[in-house]
One Martini backbone bead per residue (centre of mass of N, CA, C, O) as a GRO file, in nm:
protein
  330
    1UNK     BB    1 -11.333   6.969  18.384
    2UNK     BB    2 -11.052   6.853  18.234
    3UNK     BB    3 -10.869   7.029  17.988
    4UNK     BB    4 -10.666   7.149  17.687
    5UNK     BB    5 -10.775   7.482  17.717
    6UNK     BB    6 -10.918   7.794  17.734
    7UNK     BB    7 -11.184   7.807  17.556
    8UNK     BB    8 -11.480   7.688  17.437
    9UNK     BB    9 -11.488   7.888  17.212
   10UNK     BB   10 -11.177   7.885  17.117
   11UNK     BB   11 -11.095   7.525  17.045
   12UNK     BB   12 -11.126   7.510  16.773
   13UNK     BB   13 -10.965   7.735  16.618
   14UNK     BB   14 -10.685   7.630  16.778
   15UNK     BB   15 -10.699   7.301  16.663
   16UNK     BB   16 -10.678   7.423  16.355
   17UNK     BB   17 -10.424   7.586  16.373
   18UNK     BB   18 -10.251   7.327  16.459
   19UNK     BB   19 -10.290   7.157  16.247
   20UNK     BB   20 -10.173   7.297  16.004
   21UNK     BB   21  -9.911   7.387  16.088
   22UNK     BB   22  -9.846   7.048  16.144
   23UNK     BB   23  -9.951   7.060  15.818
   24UNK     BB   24  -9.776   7.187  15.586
   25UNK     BB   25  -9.718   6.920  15.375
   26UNK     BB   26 -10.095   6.910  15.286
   27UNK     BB   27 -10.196   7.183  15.362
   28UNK     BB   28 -10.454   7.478  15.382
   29UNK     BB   29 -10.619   7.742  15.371
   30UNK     BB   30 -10.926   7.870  15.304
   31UNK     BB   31 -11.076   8.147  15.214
   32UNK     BB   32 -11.098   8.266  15.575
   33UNK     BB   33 -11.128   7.974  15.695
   34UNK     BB   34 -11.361   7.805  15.622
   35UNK     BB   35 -11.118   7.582  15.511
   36UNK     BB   36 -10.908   7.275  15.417
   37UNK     BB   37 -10.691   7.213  15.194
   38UNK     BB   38 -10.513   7.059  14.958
   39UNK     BB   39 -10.232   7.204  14.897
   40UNK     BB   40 -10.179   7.029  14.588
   41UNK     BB   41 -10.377   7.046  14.334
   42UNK     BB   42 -10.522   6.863  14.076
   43UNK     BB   43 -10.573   6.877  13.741
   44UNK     BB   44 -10.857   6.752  13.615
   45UNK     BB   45 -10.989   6.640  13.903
   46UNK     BB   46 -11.186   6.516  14.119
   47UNK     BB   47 -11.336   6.653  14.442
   48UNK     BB   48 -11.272   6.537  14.740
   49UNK     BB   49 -11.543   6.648  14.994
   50UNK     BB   50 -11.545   6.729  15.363
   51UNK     BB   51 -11.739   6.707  15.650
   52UNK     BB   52 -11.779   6.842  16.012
   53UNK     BB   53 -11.766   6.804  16.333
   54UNK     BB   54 -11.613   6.873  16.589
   55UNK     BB   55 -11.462   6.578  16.769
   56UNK     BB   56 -11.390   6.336  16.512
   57UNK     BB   57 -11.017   6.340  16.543
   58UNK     BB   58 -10.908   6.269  16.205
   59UNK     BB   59 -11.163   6.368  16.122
   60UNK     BB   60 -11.134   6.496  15.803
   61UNK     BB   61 -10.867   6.673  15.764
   62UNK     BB   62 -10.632   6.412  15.817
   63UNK     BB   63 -10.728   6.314  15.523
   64UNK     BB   64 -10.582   6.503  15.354
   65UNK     BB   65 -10.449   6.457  15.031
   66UNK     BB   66 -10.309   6.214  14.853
   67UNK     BB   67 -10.566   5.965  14.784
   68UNK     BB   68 -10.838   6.161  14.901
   69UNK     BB   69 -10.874   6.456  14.996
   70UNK     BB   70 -10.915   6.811  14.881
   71UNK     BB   71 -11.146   6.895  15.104
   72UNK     BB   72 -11.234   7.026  15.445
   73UNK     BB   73 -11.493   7.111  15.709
   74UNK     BB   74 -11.542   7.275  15.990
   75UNK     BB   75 -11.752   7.253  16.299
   76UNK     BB   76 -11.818   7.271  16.538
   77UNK     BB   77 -11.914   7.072  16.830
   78UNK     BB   78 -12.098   6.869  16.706
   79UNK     BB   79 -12.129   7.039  16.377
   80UNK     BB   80 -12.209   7.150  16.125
   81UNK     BB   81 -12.082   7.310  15.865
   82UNK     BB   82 -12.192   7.522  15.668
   83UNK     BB   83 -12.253   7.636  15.365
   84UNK     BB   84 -12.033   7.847  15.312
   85UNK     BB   85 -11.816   7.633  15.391
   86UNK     BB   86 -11.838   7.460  15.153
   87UNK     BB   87 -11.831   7.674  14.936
   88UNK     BB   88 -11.511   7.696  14.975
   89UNK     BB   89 -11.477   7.432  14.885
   90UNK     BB   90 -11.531   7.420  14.632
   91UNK     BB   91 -11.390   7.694  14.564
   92UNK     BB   92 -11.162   7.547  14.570
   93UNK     BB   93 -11.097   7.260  14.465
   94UNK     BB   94 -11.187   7.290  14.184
   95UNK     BB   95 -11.046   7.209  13.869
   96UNK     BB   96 -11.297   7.111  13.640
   97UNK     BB   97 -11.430   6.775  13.751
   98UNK     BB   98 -11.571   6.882  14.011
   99UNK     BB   99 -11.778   6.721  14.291
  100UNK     BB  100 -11.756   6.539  14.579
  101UNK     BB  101 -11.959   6.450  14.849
  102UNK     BB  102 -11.877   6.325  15.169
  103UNK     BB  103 -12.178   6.230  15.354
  104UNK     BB  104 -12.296   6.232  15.679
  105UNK     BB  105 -12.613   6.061  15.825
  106UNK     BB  106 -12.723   6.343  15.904
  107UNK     BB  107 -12.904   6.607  15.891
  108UNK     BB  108 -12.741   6.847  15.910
  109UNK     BB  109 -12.542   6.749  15.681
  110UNK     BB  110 -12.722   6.709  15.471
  111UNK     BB  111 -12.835   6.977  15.442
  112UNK     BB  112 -12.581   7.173  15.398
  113UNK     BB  113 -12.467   6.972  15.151
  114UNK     BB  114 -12.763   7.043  14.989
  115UNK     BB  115 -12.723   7.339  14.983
  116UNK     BB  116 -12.432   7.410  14.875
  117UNK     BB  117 -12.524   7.261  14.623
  118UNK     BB  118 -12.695   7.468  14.505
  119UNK     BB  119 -12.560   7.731  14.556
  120UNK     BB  120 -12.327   7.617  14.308
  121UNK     BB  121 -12.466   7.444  14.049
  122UNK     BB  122 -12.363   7.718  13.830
  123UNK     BB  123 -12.025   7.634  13.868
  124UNK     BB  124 -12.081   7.332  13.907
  125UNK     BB  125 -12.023   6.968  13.943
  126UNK     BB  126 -12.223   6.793  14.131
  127UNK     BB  127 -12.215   6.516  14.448
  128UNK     BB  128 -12.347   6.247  14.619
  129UNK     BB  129 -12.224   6.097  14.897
  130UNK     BB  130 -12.356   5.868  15.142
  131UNK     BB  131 -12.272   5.778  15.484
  132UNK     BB  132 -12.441   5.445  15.621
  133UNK     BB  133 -12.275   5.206  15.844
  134UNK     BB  134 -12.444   5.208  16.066
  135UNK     BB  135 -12.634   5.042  16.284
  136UNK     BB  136 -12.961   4.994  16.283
  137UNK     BB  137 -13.214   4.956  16.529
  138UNK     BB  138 -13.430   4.852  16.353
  139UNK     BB  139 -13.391   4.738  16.020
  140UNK     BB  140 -13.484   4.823  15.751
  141UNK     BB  141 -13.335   4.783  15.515
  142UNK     BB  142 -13.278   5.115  15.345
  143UNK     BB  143 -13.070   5.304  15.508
  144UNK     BB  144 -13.239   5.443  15.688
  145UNK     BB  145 -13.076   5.596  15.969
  146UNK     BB  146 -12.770   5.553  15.875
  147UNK     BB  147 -12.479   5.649  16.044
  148UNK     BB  148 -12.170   5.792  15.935
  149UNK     BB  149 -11.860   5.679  16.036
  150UNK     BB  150 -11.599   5.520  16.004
  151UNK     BB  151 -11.647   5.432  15.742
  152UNK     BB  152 -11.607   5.694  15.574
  153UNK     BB  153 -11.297   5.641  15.548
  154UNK     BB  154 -11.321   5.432  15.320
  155UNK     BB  155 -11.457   5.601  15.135
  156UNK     BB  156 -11.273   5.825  15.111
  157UNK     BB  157 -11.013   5.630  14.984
  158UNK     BB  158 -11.135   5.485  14.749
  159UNK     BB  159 -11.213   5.754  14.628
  160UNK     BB  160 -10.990   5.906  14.613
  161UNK     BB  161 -10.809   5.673  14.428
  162UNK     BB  162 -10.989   5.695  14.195
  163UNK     BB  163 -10.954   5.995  14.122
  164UNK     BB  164 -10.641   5.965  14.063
  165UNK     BB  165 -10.682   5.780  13.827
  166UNK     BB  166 -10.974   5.975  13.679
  167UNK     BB  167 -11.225   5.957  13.751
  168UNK     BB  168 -11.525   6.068  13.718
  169UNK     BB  169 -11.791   6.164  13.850
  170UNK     BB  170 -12.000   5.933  13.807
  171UNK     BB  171 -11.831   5.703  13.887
  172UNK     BB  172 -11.794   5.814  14.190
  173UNK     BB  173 -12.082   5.826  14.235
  174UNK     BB  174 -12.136   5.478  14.168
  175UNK     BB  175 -11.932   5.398  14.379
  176UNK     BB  176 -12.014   5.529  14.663
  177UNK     BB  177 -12.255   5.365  14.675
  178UNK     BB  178 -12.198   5.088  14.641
  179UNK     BB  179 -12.007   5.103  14.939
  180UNK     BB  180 -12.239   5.203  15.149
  181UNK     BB  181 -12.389   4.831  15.135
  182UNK     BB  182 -12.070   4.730  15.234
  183UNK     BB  183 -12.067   4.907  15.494
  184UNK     BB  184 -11.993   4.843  15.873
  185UNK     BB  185 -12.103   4.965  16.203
  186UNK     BB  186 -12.000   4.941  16.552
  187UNK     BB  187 -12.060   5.058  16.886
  188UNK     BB  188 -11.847   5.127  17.223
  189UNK     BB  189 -11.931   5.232  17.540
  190UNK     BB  190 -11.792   5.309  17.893
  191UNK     BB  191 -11.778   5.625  17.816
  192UNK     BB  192 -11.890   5.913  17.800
  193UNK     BB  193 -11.903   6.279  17.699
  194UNK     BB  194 -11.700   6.567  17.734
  195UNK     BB  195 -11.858   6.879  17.663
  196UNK     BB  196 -11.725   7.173  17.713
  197UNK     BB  197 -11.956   7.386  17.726
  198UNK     BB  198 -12.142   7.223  17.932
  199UNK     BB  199 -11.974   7.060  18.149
  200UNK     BB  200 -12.087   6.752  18.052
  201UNK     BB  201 -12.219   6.453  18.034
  202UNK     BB  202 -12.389   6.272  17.800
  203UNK     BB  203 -12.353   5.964  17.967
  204UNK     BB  204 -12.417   5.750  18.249
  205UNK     BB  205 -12.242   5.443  18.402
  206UNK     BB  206 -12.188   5.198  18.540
  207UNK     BB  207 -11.964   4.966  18.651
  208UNK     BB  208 -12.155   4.742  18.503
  209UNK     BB  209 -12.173   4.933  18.221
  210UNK     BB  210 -12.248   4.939  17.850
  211UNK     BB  211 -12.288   5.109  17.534
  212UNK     BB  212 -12.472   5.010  17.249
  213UNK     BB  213 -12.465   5.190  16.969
  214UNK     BB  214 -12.331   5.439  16.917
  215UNK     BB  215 -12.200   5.735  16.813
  216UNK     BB  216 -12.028   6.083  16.729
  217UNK     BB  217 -12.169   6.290  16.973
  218UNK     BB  218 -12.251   6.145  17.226
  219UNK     BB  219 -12.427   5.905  17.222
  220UNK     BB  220 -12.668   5.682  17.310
  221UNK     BB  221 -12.765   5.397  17.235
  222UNK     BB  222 -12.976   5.087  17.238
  223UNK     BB  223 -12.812   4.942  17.476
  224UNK     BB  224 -12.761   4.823  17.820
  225UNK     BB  225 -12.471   4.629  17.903
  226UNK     BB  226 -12.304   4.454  18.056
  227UNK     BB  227 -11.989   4.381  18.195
  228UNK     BB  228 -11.704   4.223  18.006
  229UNK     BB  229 -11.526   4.102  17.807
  230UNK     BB  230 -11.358   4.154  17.499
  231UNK     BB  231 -11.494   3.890  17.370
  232UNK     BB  232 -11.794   3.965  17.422
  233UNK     BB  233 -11.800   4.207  17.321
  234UNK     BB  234 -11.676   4.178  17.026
  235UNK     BB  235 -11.880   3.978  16.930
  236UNK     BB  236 -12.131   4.141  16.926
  237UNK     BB  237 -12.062   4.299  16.738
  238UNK     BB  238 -12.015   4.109  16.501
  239UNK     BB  239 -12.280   3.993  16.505
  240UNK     BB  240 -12.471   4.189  16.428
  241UNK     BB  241 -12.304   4.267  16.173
  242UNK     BB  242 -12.340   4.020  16.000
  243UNK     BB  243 -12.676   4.030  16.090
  244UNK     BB  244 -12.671   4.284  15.849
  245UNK     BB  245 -12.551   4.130  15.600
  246UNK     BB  246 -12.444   4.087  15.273
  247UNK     BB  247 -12.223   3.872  15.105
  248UNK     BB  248 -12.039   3.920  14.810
  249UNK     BB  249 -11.791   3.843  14.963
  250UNK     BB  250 -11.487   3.714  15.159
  251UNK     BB  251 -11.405   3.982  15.133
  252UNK     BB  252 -11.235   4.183  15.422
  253UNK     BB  253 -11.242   4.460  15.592
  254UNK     BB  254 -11.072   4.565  15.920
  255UNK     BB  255 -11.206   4.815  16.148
  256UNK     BB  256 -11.047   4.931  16.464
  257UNK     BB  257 -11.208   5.210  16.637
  258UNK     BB  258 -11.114   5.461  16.787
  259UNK     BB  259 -11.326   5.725  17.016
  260UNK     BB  260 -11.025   5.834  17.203
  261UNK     BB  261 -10.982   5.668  17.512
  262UNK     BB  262 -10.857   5.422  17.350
  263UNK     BB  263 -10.609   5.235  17.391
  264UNK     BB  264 -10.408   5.053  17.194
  265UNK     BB  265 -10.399   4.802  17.322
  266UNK     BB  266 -10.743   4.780  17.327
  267UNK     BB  267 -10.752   4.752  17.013
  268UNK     BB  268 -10.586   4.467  16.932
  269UNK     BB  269 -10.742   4.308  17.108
  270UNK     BB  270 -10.993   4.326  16.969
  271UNK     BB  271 -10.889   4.247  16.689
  272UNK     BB  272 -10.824   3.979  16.754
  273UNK     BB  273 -11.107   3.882  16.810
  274UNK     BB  274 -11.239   3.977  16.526
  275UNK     BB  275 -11.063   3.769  16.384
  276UNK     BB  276 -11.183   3.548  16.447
  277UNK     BB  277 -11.488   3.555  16.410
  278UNK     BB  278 -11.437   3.564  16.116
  279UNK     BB  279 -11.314   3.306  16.077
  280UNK     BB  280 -11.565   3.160  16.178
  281UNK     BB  281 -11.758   3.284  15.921
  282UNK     BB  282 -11.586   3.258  15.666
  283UNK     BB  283 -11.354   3.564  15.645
  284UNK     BB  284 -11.120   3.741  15.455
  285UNK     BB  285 -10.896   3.946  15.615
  286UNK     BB  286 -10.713   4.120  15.395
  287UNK     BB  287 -10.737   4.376  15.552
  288UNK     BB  288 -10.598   4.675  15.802
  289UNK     BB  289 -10.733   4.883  16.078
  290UNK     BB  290 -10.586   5.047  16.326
  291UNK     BB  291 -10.737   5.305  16.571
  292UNK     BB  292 -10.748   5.679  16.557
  293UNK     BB  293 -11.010   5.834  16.326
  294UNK     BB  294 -11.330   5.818  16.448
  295UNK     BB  295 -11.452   6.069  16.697
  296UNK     BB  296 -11.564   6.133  17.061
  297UNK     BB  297 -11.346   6.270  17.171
  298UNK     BB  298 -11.303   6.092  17.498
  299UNK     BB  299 -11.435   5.863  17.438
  300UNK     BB  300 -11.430   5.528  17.592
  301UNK     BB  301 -11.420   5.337  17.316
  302UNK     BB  302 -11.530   5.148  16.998
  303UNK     BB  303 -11.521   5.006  16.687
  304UNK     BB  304 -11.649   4.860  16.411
  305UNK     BB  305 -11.572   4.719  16.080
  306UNK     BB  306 -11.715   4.631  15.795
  307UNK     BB  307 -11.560   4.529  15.428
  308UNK     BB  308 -11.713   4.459  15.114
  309UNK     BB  309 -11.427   4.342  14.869
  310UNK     BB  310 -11.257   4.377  14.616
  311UNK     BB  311 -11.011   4.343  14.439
  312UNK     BB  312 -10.972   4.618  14.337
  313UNK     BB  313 -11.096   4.770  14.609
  314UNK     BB  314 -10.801   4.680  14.749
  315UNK     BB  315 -10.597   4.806  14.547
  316UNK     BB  316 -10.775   5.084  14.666
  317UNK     BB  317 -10.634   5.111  14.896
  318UNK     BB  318 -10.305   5.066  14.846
  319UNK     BB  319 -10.344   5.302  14.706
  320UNK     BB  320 -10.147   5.612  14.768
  321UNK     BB  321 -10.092   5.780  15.078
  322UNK     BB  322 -10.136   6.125  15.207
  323UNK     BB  323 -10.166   6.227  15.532
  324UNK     BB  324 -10.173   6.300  15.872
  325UNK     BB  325 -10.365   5.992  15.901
  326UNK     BB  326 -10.254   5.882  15.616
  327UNK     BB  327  -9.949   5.664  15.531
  328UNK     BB  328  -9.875   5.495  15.208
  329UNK     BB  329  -9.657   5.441  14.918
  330UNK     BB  330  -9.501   5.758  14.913
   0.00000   0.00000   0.00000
């Protein structure tokens, strides 16, 4: 396996000293090197707190500075990280209005960020929203068993963007359960994950196998599907997503997430096929993100994300974003 790492015990923290220093008009490291936090944080703003394990850069680091977040923490490679580091994160970014904590449901990441919300709760006034966007494979319908993924990026800007605005700790705690019902996302994968330290893959295709309903930490999905063309592909995506959203308006945003290994051009052609699909569906595509933003190493594969969004929560998009991998209007 070719990799450009020294070692792979060393490769978490050697790319995170290397995102700091290339990113220091919004970064700095938070004491002890725990924690992540954005330069220049605003006095009596509630901080909008995240993280995650490495592996899914530019989340959530990335995400960092004005009109985002105000802290996050990484663990190793697709691994939560500890509750000392989120502690660290809570005493670096409040400045007195509070913290809220945008948490993939992941187990792992759930338990460590309610650990560290105990932990710190006789200094802090902390709130936890759950990222569950996820396609779950049961259909279970209240929301168990959805993890996280690129979705989180949408609450975490939206959140952001509140936060700026001077909104309460309560406001944007209802604010960002009442976002995570409205926000659906589905992915798929060519190829599974090499990772650095097992140095295996995490699952074989064969040439005419694709992966369908992926995670970020390169597990395999719900289902192994023909290998057909990127309209089917997209097609199947997108409809899985719509038979499971109830529709509260016909505004939405459309995210369509490199998971690491697919190129540029082959982003757009999806993104193409998926705004087709919509407009078939009788939906209107406000707003749009392509990219990769919420990664699984180097799989090669791709999400869609589907959110619906009101008026006001669209103008909440819109509003000014600095950080090294979202900035507009700024």
């Amino acid at each position: 396996m070719k990799k450009f790492m020294n070692t792979a015990e060393t490769m978490v923290a050697e790319s995170i000293e290397g995102f700091v220093r290339a990113h220091q008009e919004f970064v700095v490291f938070g004491a002890g090197r725990k924690c992540i936090r954005r330069r220049e944080l605003v006095p009596g703003k509630v901080a909008i707190i995240s993280g995650g394990g490495a592996g899914h850069e530019p989340m959530h680091i990335g995400f960092i500075g004005r009109g985002m977040l105000d802290a996050a923490c990484v663990g190793y490679i697709f691994t939560s990280p500890t509750p000392s580091q989120i502690v660290s994160a809570i005493e670096e970014a409040d400045t007195g209005a509070g913290c809220l904590l945008v948490v993939k449901n992941y187990d792992g990441d759930v338990m460590n960020f309610e650990m560290a919300s105990e932990m710190a709760s006789d200094r802090h006034k902390i709130e936890m929203v759950l990222a569950c966007d996820d396609i779950e494979t049961t259909r279970g319908g209240d929301g168990r068993g959805r993890r996280g993924v690129a979705g989180t990026l949408i609450i975490e800007k939206l959140l952001g963007a509140g936060a700026e605005q001077g909104r309460s700790l309560s406001e944007l705690k209802a604010f960002g359960d009442s976002l995570s019902s409205r926000i659906r996302s589905m992915g798929v994968a060519l190829t599974g994950v090499a990772v650095p330290d097992t140095q295996r893959t995490t699952f074989v295709l064969e040439p005419n196998e694709v992966e369908m309903g992926v995670g970020i930490h390169g597990e395999p999905g719900h289902s192994r599907e023909r290998f057909s063309d990127a309209d089917t592909i997209v097609r199947y995506l997108s409809e899985t997503i719509l038979n499971d959203t109830s529709r509260s308006t016909d505004k939405t945003l459309l995210l369509v997430n490199g998971l690491g290994g697919t190129p540029p051009a082959e982003l757009y052609l999806a993104y193409n096929s998926a705004l087709r699909i919509m407009s078939e569906y009788g939906l209107r595509v406000e707003r749009s993100l392509v990219g990769t933003y919420a990664t699984s190493l180097d799989m090669q594969g791709l999400s869609i994300t589907l959110a619906f969004l009101t008026d006001e929560e669209l103008s909440l998009w819109d509003s000014p974003v600095a950080t090294a991998a979202l900035r507009w209007r700024c």
